[in-house]
N, C-alpha and C positions, 0 to 999 in steps of 0.2 A: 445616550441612554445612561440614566443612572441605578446603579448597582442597589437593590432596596435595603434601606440602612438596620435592619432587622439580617442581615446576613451576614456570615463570618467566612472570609476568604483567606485561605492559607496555601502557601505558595509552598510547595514541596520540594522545590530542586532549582540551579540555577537558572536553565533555559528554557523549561517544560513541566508543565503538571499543576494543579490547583484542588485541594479538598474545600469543598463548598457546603456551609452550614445554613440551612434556612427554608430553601425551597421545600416544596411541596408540590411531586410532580403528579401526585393524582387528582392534584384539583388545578393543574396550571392555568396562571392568567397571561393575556396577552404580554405583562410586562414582564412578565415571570421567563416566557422564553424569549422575549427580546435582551435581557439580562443573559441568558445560558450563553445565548448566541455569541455577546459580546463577550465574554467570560472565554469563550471555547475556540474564538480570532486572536484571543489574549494570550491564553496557556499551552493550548492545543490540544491538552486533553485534560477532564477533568473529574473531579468523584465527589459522588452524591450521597452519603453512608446514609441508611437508617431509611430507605425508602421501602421497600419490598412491595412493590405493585403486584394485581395479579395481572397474566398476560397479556390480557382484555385494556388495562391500564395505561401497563407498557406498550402497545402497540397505540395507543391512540395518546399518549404524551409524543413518543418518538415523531406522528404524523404531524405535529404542529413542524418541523424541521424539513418535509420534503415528502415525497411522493415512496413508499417504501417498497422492497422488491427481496425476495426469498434468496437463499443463496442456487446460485445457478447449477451446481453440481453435488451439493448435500444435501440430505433432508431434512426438514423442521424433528419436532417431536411430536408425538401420537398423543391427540387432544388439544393441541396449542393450535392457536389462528396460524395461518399457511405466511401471516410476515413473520413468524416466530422462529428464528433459527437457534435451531440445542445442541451443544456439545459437553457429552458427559467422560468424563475420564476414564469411566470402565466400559466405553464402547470407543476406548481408542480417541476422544475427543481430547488433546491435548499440544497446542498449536505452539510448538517447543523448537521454532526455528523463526528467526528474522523475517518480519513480511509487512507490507502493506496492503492490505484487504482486493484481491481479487485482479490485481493488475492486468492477467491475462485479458480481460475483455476492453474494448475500445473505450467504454466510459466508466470504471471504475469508482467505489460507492464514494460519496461526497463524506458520508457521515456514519457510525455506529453507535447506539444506545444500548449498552451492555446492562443486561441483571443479573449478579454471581447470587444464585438462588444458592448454592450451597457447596462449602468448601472446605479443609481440614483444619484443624485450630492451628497448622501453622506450615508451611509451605504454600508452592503454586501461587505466589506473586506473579504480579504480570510487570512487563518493562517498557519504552516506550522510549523511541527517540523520536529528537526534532531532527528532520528534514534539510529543516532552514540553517540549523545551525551547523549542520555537517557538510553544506553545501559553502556555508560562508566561510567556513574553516578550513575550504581547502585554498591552497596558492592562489595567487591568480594564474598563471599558466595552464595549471592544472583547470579550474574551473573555466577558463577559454576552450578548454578541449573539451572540457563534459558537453561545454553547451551547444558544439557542433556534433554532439552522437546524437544516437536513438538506440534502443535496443530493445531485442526481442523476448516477450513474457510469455510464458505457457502456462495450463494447468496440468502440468503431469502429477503434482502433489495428488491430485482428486484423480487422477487416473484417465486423466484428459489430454494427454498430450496434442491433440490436431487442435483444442480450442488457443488458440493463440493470436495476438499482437503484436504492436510495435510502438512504443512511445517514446518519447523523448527521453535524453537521461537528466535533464533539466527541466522542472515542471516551474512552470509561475501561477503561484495561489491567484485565482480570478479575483477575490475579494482585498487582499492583503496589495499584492502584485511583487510580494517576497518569492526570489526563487530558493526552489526545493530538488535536492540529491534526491530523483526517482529512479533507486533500483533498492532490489533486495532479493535477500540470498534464495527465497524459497521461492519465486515466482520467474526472474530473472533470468535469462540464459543466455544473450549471447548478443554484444554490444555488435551492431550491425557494421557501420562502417572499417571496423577493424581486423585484421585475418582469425582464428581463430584461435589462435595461442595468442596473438595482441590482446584480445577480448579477456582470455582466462586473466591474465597478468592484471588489467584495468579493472576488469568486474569485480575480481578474489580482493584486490584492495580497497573498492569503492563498500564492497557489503560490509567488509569489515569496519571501514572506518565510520560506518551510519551507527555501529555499536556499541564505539567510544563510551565509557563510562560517562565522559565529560557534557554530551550530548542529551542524557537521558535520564528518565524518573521510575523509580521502583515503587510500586503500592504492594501491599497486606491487605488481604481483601478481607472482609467479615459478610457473612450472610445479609443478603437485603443492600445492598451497598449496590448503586448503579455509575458506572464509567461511560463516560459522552468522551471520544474522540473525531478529529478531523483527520480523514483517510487522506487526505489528498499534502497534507504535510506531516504525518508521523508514519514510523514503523514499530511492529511491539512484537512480543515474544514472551512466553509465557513459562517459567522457569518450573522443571519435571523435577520436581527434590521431593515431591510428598507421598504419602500413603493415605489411601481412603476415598473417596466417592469427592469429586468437584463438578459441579453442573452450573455451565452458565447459557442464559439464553441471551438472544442481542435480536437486535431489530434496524435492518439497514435501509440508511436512506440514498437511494438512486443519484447517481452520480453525473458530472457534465462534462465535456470536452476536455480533456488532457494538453494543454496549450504549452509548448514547449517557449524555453528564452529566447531561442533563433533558430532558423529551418536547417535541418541536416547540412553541412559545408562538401560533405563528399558522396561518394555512391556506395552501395551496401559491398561490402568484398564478400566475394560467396566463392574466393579457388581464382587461382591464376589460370586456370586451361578448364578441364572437364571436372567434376565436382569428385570428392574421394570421399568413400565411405570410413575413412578414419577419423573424422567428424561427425558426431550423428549431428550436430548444430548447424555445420555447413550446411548440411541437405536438409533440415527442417527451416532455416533460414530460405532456402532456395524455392523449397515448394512454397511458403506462405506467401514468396513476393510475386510467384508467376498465378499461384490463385488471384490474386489480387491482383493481377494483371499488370505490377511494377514492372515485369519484364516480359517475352514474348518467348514461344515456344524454340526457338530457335538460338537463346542466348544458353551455351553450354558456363558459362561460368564470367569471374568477373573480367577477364580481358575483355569480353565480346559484349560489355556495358559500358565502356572507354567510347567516348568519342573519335570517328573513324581514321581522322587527321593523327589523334595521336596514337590510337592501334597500330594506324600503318607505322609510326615512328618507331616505336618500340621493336617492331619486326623487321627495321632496316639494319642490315650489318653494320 
């Protein structure tokens, strides 16, 4: 696909980010989002200044990208189409923690089409790391281990604690086939196969280091200005420094199979004997795997998930 030569592409950062001059997303042509598309496998995320669609617009630009689907535990805004999801700063709309869009649920959005309808003349930038690149940046040792976890995501953020999963901590992009560091601070709680102080130790350093300056792209948003990112290899975060009314609405495109680089190497540790409530991650770990029928009413914790040759071992004097 070639990029249409009326366009002005400027690359914002080393690993991530692209401001894009040209388009015109309320009249988009076929080539127009075949161009986005390759643009946004390229940069991973990317900005569109000077568009200002109305809702009606934006919902039906975003739908050339995929099937689109409401946020599952917030609510849109009053008058907006039902794919129209608003977060206003003075209802508390202010997503000022490390994340990648929605992890708790089993398929998680493939894609976002943000509109900063309105923001202060200067704060509330938004941040955005690569995945890819915090993933390639770690050791190899280290990254041999990530790619035999999984770990478990909740939405306690939304006040959702029981909706939870479990994905890989190694994602591989289905289109690219680049793998990607999936975890992040505000969705993320508790790297399965590890005890649960192993986990705080691994997790508290995996979110931080997706943070890295070096990783990441910083925009200045201006009114009308629309941001396309790829959920499935960035995380972003949205910097709380300003005063005054910020309202952005976005339109999510429905997400696919979370395909990890290789299948979990070990068994989930949930407690060497009976589960302790000095963990609340233990025992939120423990119920999600016996709903899910990973274990059987009868496994008190993780000794009794060992294989029986070497349970008995461990309990020979």
């Amino acid at each position: 696909m070639t990029i249409p030569p009326h366009w002005t592409i400027r690359r914002l950062a080393g690993v991530i980010g692209a401001e894009v001059i040209g388009p015109d997303i309320r009249n988009p042509t076929a080539e127009t989002v075949a161009a986005i598309r390759q643009l946004l496998l390229e940069h991973l995320v990317i900005f569109l200044p000077g568009q200002a669609p109305s809702p009606e617009e934006h919902v039906a630009f975003a739908r050339h990208f995929g099937q689109l689907e409401g946020h599952p535990n917030l609510g849109g805004g009053e008058g907006l189409p039902p794919e129209i999801f608003q977060l206003a700063a003075s209802e508390g709309g202010i997503a000022d923690e490390w994340h990648t869009d929605i992890t708790f649920d089993a398929s998680p959005p493939l894609m976002s089409v943000l509109h900063l309808v309105q923001c202060p003349e200067y704060g509330g930038d938004t941040m955005w790391s690569s995945l890819y690149a915090a993933y390639e940046a770690l050791s190899p040792p280290l990254q041999e281990l990530c790619e035999g976890l999984t770990a478990l995501h909740d939405a306690l953020p939304h006040n959702r604690p029981d909706r939870m999963t479990i994905h890989p901590v190694v994602r591989v992009h289905p289109e690219t086939g680049r793998k990607a560091l999936y975890v992040n601070s505000h969705f993320t709680r508790r790297i399965v196969e590890l005890s649960a102080g192993e986990s705080d130790l691994l997790l508290g350093y995996l979110t931080r280091w997706i943070a890295s300056e070096r990783f990441t792209v910083r925009y200045q948003w201006r009114p009308g200005s629309i941001g396309i990112w790829d959920n499935r290899c960035t995380a972003h975060y949205v910097l709380n420094d300003f005063v005054g009314e910020r309202i952005i609405q976005r339109a999510t495109v429905t997400g696919d199979r979370v395909e990890g680089a290789s299948p979990p190497r070990w068994q989930p540790a949930v407690g060497d004997e009976r589960l302790s409530a000095a963990n609340r991650h233990d025992q939120q770990l423990f119920n999600y795997l016996r709903a899910e029928g990973r274990i059987g009413a009868e496994v008190r914790g993780y000794g009794d998930l060992l294989p029986t040759e070497e349970r008995d071992a461990q309990q020979t004097p």
